[in-house]
MDAnalysis code that builds the backbone (N, CA, C; Angstrom):
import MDAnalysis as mda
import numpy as np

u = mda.Universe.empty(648, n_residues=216, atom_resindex=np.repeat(np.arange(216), 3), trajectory=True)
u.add_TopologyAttr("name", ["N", "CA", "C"] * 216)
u.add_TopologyAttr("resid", np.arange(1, 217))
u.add_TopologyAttr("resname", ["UNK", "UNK", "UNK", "UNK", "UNK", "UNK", "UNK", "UNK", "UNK", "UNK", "UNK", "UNK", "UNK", "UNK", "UNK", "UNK", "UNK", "UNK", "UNK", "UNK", "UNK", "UNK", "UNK", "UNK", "UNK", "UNK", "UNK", "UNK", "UNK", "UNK", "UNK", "UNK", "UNK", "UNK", "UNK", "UNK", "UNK", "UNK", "UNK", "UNK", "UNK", "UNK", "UNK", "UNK", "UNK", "UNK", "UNK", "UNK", "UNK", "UNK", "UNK", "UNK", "UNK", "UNK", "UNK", "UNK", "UNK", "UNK", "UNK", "UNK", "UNK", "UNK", "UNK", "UNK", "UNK", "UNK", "UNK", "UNK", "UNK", "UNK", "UNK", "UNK", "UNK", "UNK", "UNK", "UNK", "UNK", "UNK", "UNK", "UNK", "UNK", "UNK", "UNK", "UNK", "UNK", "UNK", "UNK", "UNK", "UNK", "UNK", "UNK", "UNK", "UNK", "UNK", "UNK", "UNK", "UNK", "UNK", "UNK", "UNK", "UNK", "UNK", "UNK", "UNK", "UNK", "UNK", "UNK", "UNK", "UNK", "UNK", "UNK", "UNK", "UNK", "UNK", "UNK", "UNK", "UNK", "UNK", "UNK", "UNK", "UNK", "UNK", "UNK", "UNK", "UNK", "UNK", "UNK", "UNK", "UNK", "UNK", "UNK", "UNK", "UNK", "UNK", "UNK", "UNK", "UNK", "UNK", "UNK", "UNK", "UNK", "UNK", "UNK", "UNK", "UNK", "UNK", "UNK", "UNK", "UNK", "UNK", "UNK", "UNK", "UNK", "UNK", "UNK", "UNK", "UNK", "UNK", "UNK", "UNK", "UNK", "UNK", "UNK", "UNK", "UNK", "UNK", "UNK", "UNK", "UNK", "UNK", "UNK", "UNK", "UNK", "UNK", "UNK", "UNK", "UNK", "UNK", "UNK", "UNK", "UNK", "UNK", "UNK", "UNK", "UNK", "UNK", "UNK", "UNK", "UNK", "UNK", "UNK", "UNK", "UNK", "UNK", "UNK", "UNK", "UNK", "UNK", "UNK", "UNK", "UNK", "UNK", "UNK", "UNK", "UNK", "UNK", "UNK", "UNK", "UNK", "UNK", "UNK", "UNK", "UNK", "UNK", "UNK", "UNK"])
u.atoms.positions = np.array([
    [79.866, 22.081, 46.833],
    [80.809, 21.285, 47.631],
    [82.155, 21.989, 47.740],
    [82.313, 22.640, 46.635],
    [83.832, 23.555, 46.384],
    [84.010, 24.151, 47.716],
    [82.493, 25.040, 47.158],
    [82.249, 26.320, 47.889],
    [82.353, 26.068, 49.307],
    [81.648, 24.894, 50.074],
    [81.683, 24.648, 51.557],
    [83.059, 24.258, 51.925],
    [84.291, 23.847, 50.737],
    [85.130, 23.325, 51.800],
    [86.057, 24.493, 51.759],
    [85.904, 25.671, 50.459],
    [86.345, 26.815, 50.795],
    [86.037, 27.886, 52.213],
    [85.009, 27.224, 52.672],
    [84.264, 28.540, 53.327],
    [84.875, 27.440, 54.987],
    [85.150, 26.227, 54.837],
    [85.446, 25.610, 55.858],
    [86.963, 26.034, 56.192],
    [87.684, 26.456, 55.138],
    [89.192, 26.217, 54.894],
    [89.324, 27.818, 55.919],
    [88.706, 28.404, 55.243],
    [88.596, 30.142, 55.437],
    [88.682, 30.266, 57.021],
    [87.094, 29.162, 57.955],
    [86.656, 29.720, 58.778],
    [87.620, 28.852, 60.114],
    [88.580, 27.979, 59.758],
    [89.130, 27.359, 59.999],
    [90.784, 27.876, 59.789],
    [90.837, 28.591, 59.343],
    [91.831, 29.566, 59.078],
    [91.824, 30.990, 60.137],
    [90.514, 30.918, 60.386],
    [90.344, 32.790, 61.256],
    [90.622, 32.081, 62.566],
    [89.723, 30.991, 62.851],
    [89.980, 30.364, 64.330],
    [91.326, 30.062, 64.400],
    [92.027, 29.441, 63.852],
    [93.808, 29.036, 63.832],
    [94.187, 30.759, 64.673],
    [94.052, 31.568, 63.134],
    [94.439, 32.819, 63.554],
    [94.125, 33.437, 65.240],
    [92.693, 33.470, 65.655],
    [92.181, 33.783, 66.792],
    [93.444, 32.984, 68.190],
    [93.008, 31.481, 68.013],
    [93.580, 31.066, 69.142],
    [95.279, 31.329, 68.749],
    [96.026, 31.268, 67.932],
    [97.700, 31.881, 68.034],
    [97.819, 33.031, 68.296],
    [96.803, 34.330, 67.997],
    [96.988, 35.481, 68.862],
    [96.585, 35.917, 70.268],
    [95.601, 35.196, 70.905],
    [95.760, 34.425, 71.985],
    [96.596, 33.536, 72.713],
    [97.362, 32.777, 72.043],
    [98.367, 32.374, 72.569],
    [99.565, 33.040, 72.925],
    [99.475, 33.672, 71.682],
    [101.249, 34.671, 71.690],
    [101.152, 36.008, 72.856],
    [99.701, 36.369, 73.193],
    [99.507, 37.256, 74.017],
    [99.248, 36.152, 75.202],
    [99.011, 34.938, 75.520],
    [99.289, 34.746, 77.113],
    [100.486, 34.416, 77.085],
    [101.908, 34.341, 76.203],
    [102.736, 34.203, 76.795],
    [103.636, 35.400, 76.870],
    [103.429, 36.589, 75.890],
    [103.858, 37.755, 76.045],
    [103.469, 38.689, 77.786],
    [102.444, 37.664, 78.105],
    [101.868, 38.401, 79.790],
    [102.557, 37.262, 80.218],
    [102.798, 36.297, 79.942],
    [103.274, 35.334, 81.052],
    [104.813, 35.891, 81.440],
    [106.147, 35.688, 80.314],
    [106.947, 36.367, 80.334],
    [107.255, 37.856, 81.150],
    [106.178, 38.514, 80.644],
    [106.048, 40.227, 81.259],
    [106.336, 40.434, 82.599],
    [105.827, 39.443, 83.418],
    [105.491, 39.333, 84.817],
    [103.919, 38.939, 85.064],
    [103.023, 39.108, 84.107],
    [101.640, 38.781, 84.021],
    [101.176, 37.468, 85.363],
    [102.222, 36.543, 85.585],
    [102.774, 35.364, 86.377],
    [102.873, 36.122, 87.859],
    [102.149, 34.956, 88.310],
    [102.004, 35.364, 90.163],
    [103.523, 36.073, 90.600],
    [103.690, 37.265, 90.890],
    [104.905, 37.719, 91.791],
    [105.245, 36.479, 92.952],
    [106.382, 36.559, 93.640],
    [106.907, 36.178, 94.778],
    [106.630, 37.218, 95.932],
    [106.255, 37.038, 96.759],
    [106.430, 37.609, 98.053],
    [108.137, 38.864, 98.115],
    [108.234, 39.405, 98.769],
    [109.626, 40.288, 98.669],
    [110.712, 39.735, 99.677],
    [111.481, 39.010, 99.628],
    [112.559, 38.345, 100.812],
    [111.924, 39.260, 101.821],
    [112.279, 38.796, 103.384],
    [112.408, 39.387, 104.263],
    [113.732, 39.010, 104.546],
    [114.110, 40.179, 105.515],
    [115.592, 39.914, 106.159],
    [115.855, 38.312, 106.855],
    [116.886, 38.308, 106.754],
    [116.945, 36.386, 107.674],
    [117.079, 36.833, 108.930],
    [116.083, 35.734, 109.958],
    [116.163, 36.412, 111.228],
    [117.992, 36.246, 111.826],
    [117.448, 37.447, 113.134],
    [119.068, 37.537, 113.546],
    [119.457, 38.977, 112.934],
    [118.741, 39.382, 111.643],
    [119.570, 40.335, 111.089],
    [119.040, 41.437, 112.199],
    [119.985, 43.261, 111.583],
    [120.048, 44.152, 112.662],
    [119.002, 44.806, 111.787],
    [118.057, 45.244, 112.601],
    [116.827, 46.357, 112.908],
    [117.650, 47.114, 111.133],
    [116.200, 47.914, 110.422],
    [117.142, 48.738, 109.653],
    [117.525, 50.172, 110.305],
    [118.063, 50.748, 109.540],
    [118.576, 52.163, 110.148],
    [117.607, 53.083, 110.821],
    [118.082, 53.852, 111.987],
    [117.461, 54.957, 112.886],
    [116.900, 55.640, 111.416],
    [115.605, 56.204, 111.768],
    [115.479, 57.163, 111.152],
    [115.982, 58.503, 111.130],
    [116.400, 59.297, 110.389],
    [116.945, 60.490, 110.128],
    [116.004, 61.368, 111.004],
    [114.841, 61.264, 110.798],
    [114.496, 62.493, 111.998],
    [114.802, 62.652, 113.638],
    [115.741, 61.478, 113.872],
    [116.396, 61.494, 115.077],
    [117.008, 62.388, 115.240],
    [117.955, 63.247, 114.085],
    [119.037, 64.019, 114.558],
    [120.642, 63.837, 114.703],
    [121.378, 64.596, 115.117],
    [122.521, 64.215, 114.854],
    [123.039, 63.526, 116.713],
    [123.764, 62.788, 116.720],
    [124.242, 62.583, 117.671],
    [125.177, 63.172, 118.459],
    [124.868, 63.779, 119.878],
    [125.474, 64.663, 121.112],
    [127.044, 64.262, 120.782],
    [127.549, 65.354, 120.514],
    [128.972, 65.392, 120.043],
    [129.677, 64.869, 121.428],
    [131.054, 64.210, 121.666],
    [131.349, 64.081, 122.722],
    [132.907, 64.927, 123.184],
    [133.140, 64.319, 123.897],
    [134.526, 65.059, 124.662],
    [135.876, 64.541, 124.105],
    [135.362, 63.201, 123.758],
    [136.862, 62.891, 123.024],
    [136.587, 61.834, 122.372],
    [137.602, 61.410, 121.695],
    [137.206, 59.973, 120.559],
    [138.243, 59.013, 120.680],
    [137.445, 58.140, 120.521],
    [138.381, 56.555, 120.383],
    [138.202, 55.861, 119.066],
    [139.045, 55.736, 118.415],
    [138.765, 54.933, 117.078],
    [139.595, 53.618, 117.043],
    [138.912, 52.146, 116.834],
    [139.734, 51.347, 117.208],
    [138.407, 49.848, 116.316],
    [139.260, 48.441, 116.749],
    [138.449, 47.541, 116.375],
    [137.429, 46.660, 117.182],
    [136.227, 46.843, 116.957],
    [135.356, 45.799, 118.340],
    [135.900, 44.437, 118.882],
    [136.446, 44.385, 119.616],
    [137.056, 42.483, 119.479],
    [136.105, 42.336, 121.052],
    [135.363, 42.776, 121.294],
    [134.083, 42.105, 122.203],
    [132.835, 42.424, 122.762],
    [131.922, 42.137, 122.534],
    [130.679, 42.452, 123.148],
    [130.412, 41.682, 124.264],
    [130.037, 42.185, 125.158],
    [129.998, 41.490, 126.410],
    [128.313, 41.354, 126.615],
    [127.975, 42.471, 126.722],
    [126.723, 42.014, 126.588],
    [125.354, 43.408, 125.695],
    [124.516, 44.171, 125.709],
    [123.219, 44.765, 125.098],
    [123.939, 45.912, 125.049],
    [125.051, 46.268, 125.454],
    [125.286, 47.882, 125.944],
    [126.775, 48.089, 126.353],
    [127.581, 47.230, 126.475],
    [128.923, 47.114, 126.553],
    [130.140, 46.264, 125.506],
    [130.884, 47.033, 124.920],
    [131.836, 46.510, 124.149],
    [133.114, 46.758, 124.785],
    [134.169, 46.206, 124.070],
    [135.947, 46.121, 124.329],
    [136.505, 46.802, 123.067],
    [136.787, 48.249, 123.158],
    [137.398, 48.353, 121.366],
    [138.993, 48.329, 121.766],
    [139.760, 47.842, 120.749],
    [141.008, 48.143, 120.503],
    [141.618, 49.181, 119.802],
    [142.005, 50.586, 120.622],
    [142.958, 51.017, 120.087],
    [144.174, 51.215, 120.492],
    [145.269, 50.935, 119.228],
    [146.706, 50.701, 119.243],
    [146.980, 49.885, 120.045],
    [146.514, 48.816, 119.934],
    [147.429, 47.658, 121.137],
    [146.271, 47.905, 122.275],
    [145.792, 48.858, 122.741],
    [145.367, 48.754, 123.938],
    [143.447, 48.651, 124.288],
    [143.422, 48.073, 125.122],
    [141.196, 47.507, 124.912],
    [141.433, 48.664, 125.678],
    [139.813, 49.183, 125.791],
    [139.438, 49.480, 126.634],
    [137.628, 49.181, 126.170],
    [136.536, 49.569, 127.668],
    [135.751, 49.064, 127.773],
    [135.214, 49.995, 127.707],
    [133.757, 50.277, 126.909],
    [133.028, 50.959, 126.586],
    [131.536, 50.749, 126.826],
    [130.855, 51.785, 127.695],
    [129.610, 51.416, 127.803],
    [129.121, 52.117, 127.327],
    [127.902, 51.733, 126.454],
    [127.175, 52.799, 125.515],
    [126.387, 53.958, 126.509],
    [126.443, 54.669, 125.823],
    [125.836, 56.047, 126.873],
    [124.347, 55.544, 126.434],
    [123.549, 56.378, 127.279],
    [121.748, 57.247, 127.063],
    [121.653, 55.240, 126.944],
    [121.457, 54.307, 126.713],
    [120.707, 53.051, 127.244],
    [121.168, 52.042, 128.319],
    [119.941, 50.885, 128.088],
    [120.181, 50.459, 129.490],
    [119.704, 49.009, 128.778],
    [120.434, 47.919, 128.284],
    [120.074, 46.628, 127.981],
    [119.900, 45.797, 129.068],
    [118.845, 44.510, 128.279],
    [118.453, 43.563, 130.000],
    [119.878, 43.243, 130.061],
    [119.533, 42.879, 131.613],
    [121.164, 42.120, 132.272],
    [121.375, 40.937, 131.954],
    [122.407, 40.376, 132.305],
    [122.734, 39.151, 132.017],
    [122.666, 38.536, 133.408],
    [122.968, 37.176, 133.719],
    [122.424, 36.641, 135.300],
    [123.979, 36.527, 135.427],
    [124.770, 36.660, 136.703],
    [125.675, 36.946, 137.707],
    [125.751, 35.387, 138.142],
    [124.629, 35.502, 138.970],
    [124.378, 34.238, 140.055],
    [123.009, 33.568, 140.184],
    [122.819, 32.516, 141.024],
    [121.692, 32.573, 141.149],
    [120.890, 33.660, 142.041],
    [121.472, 34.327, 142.999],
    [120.927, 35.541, 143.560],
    [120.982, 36.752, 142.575],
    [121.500, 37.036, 141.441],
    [120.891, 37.866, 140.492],
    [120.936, 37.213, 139.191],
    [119.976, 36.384, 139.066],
    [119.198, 35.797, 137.781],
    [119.310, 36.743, 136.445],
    [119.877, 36.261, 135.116],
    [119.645, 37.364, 134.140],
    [117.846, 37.751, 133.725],
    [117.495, 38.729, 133.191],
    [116.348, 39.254, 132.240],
    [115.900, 38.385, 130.897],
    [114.961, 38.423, 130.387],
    [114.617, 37.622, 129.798],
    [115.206, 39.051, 128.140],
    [115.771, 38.547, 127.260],
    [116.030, 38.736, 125.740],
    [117.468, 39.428, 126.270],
    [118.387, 38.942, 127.004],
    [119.586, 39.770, 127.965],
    [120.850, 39.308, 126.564],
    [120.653, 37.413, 126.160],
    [121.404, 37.091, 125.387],
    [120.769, 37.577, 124.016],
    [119.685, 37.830, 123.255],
    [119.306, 38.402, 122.367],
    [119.849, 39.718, 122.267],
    [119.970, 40.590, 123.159],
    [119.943, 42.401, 122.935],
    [121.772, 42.026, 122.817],
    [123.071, 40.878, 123.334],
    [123.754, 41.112, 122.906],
    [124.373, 40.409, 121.619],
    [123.590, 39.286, 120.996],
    [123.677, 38.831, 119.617],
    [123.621, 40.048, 118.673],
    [122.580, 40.194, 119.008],
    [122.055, 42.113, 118.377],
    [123.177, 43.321, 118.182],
    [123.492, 43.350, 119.154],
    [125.247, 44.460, 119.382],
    [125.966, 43.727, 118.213],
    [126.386, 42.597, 118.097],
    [127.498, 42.010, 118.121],
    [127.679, 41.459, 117.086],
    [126.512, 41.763, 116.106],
    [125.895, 41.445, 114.767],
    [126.074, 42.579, 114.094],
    [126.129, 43.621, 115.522],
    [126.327, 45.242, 114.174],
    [127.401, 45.668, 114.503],
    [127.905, 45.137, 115.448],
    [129.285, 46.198, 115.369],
    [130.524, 45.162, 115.593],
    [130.329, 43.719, 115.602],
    [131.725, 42.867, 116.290],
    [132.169, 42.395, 114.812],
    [133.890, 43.154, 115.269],
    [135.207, 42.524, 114.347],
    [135.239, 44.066, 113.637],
    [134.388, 45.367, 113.638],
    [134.435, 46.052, 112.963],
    [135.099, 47.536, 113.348],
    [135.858, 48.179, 112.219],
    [136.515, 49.359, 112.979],
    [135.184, 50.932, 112.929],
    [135.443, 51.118, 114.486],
    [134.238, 52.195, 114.437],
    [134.616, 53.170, 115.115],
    [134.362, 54.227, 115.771],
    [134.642, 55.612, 116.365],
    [133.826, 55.535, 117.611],
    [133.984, 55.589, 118.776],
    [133.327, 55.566, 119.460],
    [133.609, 57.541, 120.377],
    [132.634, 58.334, 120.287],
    [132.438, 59.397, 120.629],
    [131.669, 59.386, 121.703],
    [133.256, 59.853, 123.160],
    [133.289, 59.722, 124.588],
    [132.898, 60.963, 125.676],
    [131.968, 60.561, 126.373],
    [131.427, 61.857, 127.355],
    [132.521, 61.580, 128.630],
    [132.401, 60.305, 128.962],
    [133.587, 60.952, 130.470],
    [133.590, 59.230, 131.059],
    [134.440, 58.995, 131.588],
    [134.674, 57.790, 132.385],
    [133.210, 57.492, 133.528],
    [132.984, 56.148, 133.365],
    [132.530, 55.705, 134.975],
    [132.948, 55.333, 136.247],
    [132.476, 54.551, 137.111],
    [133.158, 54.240, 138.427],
    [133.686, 53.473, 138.345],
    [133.200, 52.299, 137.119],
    [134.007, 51.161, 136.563],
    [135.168, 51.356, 135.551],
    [135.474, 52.736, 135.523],
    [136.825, 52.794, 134.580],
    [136.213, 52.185, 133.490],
    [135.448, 52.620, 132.352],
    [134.474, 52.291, 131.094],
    [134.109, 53.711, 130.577],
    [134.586, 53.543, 129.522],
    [134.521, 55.253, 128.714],
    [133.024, 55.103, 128.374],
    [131.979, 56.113, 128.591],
    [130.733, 56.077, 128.281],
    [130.567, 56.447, 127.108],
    [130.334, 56.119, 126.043],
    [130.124, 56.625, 124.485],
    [129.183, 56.306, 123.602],
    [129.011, 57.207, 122.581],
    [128.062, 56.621, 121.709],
    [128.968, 56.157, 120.864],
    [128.689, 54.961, 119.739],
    [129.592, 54.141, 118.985],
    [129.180, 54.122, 118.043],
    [129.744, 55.543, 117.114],
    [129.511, 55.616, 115.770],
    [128.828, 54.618, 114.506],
    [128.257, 54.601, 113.791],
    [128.281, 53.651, 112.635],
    [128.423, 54.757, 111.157],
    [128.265, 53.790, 110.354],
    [129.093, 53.961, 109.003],
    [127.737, 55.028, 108.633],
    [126.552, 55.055, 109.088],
    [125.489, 56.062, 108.874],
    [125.216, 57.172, 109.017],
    [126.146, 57.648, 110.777],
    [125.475, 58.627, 111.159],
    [125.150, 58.675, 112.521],
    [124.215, 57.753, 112.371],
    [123.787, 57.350, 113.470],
    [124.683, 56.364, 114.382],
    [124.180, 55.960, 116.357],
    [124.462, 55.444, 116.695],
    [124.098, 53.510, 116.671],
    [125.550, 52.673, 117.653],
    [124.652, 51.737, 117.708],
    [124.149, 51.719, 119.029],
    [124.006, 52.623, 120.149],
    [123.383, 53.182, 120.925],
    [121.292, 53.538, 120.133],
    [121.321, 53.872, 119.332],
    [120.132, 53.927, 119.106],
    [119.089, 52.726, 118.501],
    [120.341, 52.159, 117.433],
    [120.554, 50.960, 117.042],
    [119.948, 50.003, 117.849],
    [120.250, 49.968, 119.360],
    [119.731, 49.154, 120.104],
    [118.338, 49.405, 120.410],
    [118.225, 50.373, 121.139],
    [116.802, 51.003, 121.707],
    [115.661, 50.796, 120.073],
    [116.274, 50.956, 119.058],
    [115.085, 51.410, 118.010],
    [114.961, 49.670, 118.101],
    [115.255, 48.728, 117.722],
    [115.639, 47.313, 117.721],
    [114.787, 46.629, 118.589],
    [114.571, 47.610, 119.633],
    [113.680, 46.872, 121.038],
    [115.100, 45.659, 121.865],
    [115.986, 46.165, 121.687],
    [117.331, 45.622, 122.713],
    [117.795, 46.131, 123.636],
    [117.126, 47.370, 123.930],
    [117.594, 48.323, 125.067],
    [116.563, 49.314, 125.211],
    [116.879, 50.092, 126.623],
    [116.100, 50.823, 126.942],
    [116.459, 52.265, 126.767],
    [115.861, 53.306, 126.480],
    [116.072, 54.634, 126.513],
    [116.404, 54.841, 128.319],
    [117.713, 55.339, 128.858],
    [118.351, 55.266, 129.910],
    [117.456, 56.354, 131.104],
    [116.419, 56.362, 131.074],
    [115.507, 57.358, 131.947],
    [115.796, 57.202, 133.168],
    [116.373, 56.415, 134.156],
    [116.503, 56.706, 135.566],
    [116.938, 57.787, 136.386],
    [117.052, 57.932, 137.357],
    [117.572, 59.123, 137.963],
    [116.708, 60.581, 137.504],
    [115.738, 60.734, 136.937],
    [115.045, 61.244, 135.880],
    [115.698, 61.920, 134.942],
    [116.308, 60.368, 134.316],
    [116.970, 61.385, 133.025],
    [118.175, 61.539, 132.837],
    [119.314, 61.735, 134.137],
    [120.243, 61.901, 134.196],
    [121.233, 60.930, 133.456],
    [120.923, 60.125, 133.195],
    [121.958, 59.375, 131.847],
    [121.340, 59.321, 130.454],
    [120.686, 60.442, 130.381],
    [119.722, 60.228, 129.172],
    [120.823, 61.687, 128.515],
    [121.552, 61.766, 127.472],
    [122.521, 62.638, 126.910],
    [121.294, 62.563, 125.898],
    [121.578, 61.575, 124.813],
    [120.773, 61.616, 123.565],
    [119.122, 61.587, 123.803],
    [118.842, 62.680, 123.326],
    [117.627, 63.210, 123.542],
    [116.132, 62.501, 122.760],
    [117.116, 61.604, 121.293],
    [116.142, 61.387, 120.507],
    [115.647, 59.710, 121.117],
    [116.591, 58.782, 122.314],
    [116.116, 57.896, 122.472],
    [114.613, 57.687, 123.190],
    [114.269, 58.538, 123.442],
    [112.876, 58.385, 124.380],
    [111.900, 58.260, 122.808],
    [111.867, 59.261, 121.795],
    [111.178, 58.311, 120.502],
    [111.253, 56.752, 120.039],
    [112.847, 56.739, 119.906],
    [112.754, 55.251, 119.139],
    [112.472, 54.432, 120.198],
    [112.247, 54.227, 121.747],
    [111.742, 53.835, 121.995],
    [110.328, 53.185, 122.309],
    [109.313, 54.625, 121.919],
    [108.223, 54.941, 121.463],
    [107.845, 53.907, 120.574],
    [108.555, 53.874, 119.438],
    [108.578, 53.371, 118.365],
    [108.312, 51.808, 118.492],
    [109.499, 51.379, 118.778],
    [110.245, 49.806, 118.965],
    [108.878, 49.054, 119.888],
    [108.546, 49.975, 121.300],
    [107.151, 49.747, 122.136],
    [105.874, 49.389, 121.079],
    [105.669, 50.558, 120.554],
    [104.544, 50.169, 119.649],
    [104.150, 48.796, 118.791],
    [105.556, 48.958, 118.023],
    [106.120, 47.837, 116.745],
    [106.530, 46.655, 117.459],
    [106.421, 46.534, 118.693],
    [106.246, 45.463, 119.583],
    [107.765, 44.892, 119.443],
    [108.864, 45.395, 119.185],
    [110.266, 44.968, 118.637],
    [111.010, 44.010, 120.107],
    [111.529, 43.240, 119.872],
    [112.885, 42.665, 120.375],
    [111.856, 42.591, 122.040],
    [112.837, 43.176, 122.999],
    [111.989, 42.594, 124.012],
    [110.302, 42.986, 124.808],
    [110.040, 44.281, 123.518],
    [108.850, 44.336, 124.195],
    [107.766, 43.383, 123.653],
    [108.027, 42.337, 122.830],
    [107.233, 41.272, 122.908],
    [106.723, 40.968, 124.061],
    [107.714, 41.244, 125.353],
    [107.274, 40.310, 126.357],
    [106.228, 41.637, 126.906],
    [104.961, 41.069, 127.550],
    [103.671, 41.732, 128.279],
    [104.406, 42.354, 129.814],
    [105.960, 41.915, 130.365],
    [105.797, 42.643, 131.482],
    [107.674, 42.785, 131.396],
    [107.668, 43.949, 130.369],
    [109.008, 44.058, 129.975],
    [109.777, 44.921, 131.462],
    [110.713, 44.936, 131.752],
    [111.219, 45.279, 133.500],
    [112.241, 46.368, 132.768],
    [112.153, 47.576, 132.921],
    [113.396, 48.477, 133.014],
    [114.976, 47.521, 134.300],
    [115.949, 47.107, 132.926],
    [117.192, 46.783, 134.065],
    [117.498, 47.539, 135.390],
    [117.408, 48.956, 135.530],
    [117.598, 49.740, 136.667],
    [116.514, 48.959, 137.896],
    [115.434, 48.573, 137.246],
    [114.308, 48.614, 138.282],
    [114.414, 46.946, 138.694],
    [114.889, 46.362, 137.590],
    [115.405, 45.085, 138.187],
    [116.604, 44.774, 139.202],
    [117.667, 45.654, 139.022],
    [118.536, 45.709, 139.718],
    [118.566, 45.951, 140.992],
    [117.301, 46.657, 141.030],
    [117.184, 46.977, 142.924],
    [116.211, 45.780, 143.138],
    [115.053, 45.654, 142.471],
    [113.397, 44.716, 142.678],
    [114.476, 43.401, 143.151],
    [114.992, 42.982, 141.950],
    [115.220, 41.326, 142.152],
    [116.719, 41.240, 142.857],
    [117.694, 41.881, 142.166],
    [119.125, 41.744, 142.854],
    [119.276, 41.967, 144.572],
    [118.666, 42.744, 144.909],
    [118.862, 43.821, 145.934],
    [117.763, 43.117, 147.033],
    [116.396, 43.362, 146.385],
    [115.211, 42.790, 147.118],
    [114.661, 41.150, 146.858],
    [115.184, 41.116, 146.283],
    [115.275, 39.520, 145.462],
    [113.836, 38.883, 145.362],
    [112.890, 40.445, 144.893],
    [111.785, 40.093, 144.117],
    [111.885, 40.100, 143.132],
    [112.115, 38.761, 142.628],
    [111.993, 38.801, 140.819],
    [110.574, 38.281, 140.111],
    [110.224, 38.819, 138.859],
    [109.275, 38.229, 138.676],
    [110.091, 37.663, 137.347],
])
């Protein structure tokens, strides 16, 4: 009788032992991370595309520089910077964002207010460099508009799917050489407005619907 309640005490003793080193090891894995991960945040929508990739290159040096503060985006491809007291209006070189609607005889593009939330999210209230090729007909310094990277927010847009790589004329407003990739890109990755199945180059809208007032 000794003997069995010794041999009970014993075997009742190893099991104790068994399940507490079992225990202490599921919570040493629980602690560890052993415990279901979370998913990884994604950005909150609204946020800006991440950075051009580096194999873009450096950006087409320009003719002169403006360094000043964004105080407006007007719309996918045009800002107001301030320097010293004085705006002036800046249209981004090498793209071409949807339009915005005028009238009812030129209706805006569909993601026209998206591509300039987009601008205006990366570059409005902020001091930046904008590096200038030459005036337009509209008195608007054509430039690419530095960022804190390197890169433009000229590319910024196009990689984003907010603008177009500026191909009309064949080419002739196309300075930066690397936008015909990130457009590539943004197309593929289905970005910003090439969601839509019958995305319209602005140039080709501008004559189709403004002009011929076939819009689709």
């Amino acid at each position: 009788m000794l003997r069995k309640q010794y041999s009970f005490g014993r075997l009742g003793r190893r099991v104790g032992g068994i399940v507490g080193v079992a225990l202490a090891a599921a919570l040493v894995h629980w602690f560890q991370g052993g415990r279901e991960q979370p998913a990884p945040a994604t950005a909150p929508a609204g946020q800006p595309t991440p950075a051009v990739p580096p194999a873009a290159g450096a950006v087409p040096p320009g003719r002169y520089a403006l360094t000043g503060e964004i105080v407006k985006v007007a719309d996918g491809d045009t800002v107001t910077l301030r320097v010293n007291g004085r705006q002036h209006r800046i249209r981004l070189d090498s793209i071409d964002a949807p339009e915005d609607g005028h009238s009812p005889r030129e209706p805006g593009q569909p993601y026209a207010e998206a591509a300039r939330r987009h601008l205006e999210q990366l570059v409005g209230g902020k001091t930046l460099t904008a590096q200038c090729y030459e005036q337009d007909q509209f008195e608007r310094d054509v430039c690419a508009l530095m960022l804190p990277d390197g890169n433009s927010a000229n590319r910024a847009q196009v990689a984003a799917g907010y603008a177009w790589a500026y191909t009309a004329r064949r080419g002739d407003y196309l300075r930066d050489k690397a936008m015909r990739g990130l457009q590539d890109q943004a197309r593929q990755a289905r970005r910003g407005l090439w969601e839509h199945p019958r995305a319209t180059e602005p140039w080709k809208w501008r004559y189709e619907c403004w002009r011929n007032q076939r819009c689709q």
